[in-house]
GUVEXKE-975525 format. One record per residue: residue in three letters; z, y negated, x of N, C-alpha, C, O, CB in turn. Coordinates in pm, whole numbers, plus 50000, padded with zeros to 5 digits. Each point is the difference from the previous one (the first is absolute). Glycine has a CB too. Example, Ala and Ser with C-alpha at 12.3 -4.5 7.8 and 13.67 -1.06 7.14 Angstrom:
ALA507805056951319500004988149911500004988050090500665000250104500595011549707;SER498034977850154500064988150082500734989149923500174988950051497685017450067;
END
This chain:
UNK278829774954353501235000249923499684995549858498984993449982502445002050225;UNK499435007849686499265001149865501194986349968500974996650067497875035749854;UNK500634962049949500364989649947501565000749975500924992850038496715004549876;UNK502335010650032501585005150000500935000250111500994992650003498145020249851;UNK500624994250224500814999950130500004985750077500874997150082498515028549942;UNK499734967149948500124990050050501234989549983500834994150071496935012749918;UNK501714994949819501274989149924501475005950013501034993450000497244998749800;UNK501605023750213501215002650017500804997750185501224999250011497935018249743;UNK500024981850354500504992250114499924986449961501154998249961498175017750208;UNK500234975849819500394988549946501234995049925500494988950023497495014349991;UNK502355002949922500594998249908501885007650110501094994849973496065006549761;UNK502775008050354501135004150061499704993950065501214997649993499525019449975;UNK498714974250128499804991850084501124987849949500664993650081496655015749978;UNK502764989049807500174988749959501285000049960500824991350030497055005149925;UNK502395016049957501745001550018500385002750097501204997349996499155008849840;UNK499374998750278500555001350158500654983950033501184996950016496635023650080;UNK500994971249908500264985850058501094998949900501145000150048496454988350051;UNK502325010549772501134993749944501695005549997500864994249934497004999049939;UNK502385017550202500605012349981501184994150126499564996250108498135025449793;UNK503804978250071501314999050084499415009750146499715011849982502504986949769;UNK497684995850372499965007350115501155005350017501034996149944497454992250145;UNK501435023550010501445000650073499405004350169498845000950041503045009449701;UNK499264991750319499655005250141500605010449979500865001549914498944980850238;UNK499665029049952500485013250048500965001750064499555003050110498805000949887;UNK502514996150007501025000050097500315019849988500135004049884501114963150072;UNK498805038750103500215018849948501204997949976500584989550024498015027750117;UNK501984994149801501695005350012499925013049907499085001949921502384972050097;UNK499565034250001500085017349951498575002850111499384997150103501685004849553;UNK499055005450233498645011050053498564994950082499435004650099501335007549672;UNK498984977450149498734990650061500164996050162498994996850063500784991549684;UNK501905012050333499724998050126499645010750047499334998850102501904985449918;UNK499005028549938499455012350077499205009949963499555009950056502074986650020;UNK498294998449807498235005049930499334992649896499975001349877500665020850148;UNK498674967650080499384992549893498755003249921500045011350048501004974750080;UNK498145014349813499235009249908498964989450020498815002649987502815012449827;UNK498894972050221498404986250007499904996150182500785003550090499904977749606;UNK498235011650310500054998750127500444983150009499494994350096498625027749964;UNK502704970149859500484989149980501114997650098500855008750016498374992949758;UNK500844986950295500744996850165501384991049919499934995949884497344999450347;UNK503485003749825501414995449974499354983349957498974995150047502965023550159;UNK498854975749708499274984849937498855000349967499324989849989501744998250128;UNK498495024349863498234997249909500484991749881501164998349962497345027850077;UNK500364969049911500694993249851498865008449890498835001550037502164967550059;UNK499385035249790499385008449898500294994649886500674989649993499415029450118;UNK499424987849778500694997049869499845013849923499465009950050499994963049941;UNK501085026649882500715009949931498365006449938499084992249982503954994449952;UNK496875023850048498784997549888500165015749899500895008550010496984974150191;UNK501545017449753500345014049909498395005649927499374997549897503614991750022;UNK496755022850245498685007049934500185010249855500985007149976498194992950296;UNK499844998949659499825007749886499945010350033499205004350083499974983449809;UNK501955020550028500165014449956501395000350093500825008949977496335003149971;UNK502994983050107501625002350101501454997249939499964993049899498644998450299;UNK502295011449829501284993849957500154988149988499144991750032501615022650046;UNK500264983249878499984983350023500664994550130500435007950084499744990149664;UNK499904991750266500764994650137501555001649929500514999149888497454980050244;UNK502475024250018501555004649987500425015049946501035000149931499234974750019;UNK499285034250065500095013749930500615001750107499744992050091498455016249751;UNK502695001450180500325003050133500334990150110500355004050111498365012449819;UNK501234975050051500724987150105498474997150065500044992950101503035016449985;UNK496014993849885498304995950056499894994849933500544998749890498335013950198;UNK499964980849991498714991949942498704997550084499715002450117502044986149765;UNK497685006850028498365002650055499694985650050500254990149930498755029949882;UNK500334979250337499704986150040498564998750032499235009550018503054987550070;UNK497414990149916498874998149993499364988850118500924991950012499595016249735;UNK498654988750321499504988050047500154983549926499544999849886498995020550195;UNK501924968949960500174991149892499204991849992500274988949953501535013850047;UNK497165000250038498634992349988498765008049883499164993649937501394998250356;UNK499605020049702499475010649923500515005149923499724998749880499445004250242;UNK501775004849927500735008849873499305014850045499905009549922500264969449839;UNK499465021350356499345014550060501265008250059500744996950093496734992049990;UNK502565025649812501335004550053500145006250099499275009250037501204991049795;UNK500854994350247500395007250141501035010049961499635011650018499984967650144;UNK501095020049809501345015549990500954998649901500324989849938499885014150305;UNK500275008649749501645002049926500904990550121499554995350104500255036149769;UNK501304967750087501174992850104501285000849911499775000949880498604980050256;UNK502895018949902501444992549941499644988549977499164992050040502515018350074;UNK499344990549792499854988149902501094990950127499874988650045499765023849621;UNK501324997250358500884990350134499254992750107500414989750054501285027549936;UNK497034989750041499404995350112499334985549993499644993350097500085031049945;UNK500154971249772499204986250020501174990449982500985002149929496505004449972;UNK502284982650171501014983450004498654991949929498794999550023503164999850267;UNK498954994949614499184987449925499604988850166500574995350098501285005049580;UNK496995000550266499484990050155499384982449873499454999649890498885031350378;UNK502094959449817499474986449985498665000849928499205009050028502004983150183;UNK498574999949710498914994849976499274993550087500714990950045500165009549788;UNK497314999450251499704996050065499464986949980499554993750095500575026749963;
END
């Protein structure tokens, strides 16, 4: 892996951790076609890959692992609940 890619996981690694969680909870469309393989109360966070829309276009958004920032799926924006700080 090249120097670059490195600092740049590092570095989403790092706004991930610092980044508002939420949990999954589905609703609309996400209970009957969900597009991620994310289980009811996963907890994620928001993240926004380059070159994409922004979060909230269409009532989506893009989620991520909240330890990484490694992206898992599109989702409703209805589907995440602000979850606790751990």
């Amino acid at each position: 892996m090249s120097t670059y890619a490195q600092e740049r996981k590092t570095k989403d690694a790092a706004k991930a951790r610092a980044a508002q969680r939420y949990a999954y909870a589905p609703a609309g469309c996400d209970i009957w076609d969900a597009r991620t393989s994310l289980a009811p109360g996963a907890i994620v966070v928001k993240i926004s890959p380059h070159g994409c829309p922004p979060n909230g276009t269409m009532g989506h958004c893009y989620v991520g692992a909240p330890d990484t920032g490694e992206f898992i799926g599109l989702v409703l924006l209805a589907s995440l609940v602000k979850a606790p700080r751990a």
